[in-house]
PASEBA-1860 file (N, C-alpha, C; in nm, 3 decimals):
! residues 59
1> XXXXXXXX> 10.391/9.941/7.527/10.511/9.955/7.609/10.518/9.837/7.706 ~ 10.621/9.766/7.684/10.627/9.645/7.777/10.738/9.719/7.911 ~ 10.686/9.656/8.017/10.717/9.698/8.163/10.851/9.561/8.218 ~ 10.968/9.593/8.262/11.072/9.510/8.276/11.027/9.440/8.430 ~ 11.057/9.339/8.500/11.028/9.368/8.579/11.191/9.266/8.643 ~ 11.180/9.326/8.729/11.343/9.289/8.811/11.323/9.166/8.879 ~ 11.374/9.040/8.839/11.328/8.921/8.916/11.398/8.939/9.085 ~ 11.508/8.988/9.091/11.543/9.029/9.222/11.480/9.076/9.339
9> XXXXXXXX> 11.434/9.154/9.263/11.297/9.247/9.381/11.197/9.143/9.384 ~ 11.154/9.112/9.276/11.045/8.980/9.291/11.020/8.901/9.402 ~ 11.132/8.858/9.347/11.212/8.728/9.496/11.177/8.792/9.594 ~ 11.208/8.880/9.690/11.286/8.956/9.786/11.112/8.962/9.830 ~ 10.988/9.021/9.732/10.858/9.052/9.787/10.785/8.905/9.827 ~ 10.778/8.793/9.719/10.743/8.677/9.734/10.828/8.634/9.876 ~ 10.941/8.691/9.943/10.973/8.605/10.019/10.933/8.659/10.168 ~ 10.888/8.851/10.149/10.839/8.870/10.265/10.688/8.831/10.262
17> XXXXXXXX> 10.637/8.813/10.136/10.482/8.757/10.174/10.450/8.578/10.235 ~ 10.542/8.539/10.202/10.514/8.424/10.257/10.573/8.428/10.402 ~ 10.662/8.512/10.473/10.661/8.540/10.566/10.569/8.592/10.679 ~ 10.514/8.678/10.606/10.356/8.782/10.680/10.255/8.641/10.660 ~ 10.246/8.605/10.568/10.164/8.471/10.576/10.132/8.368/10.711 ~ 10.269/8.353/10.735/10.327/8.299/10.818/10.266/8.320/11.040 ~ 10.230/8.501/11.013/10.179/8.543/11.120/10.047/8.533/11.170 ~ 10.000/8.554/11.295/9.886/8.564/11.332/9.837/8.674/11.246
25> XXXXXXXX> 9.674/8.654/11.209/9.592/8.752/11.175/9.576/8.894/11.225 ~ 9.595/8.882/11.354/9.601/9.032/11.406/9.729/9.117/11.381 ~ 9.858/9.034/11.422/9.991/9.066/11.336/9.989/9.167/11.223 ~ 9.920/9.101/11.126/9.921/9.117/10.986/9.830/9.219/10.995 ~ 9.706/9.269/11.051/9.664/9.377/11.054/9.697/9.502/11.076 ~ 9.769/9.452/11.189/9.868/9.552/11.255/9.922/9.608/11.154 ~ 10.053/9.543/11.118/10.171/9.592/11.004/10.102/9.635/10.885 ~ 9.972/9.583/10.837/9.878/9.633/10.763/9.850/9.811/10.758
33> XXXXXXXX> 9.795/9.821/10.898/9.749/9.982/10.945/9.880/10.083/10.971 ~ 9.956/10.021/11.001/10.118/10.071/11.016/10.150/10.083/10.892 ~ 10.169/10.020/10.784/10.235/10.075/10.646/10.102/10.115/10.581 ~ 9.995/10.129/10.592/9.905/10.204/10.504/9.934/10.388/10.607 ~ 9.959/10.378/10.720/9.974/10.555/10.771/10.110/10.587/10.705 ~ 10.235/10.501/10.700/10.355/10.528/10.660/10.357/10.595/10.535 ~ 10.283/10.531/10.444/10.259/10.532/10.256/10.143/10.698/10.296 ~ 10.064/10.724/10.373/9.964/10.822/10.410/10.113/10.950/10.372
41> XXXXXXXX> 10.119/10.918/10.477/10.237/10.975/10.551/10.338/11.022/10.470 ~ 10.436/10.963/10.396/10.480/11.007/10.289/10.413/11.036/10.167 ~ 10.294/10.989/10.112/10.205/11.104/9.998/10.172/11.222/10.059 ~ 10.144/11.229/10.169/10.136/11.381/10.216/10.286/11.456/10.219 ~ 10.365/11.403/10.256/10.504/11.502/10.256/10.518/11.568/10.075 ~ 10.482/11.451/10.021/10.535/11.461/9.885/10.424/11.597/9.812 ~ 10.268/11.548/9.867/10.174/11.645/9.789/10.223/11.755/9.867 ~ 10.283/11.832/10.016/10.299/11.944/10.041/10.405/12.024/9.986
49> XXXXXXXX> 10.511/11.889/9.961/10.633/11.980/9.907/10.653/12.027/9.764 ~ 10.500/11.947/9.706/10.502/12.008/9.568/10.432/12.159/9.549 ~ 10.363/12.129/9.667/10.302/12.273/9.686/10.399/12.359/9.715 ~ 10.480/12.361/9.776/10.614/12.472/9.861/10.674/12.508/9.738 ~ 10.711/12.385/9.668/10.789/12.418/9.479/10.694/12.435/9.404 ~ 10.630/12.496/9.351/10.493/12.485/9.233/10.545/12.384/9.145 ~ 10.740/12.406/9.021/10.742/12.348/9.010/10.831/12.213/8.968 ~ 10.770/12.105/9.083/10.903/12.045/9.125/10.768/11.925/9.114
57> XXX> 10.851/11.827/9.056/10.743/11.727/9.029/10.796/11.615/9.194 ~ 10.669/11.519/9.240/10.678/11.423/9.336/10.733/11.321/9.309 ~ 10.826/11.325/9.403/10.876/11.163/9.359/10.827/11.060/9.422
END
């Protein structure tokens, strides 16, 4: 199974990484620990509400 991949979005990630690049080290840690609780944060909403639906798959 070959996987498509959207050069649009591509772009759009290559252009915020060379941005974060761009920051101080601590910066980048920061926004680091901030979107790893966010991503926490929403897998937990998702694993509870599958629990509330038995069955209702996560999106």
């Amino acid at each position: 199974m070959r996987s498509v991949i959207n050069t649009e979005k591509l772009t759009d990630v290559q252009t915020v990484a060379t941005k974060l690049k761009q920051l101080p080290e601590k910066v980048q840690m920061y926004i680091a620990g901030y979107t790893e609780g966010v991503l926490a944060m929403a897998n937990s909403d998702n694993a509870q509400s599958s629990h509330e639906h038995p069955g209702k798959i996560a999106s």
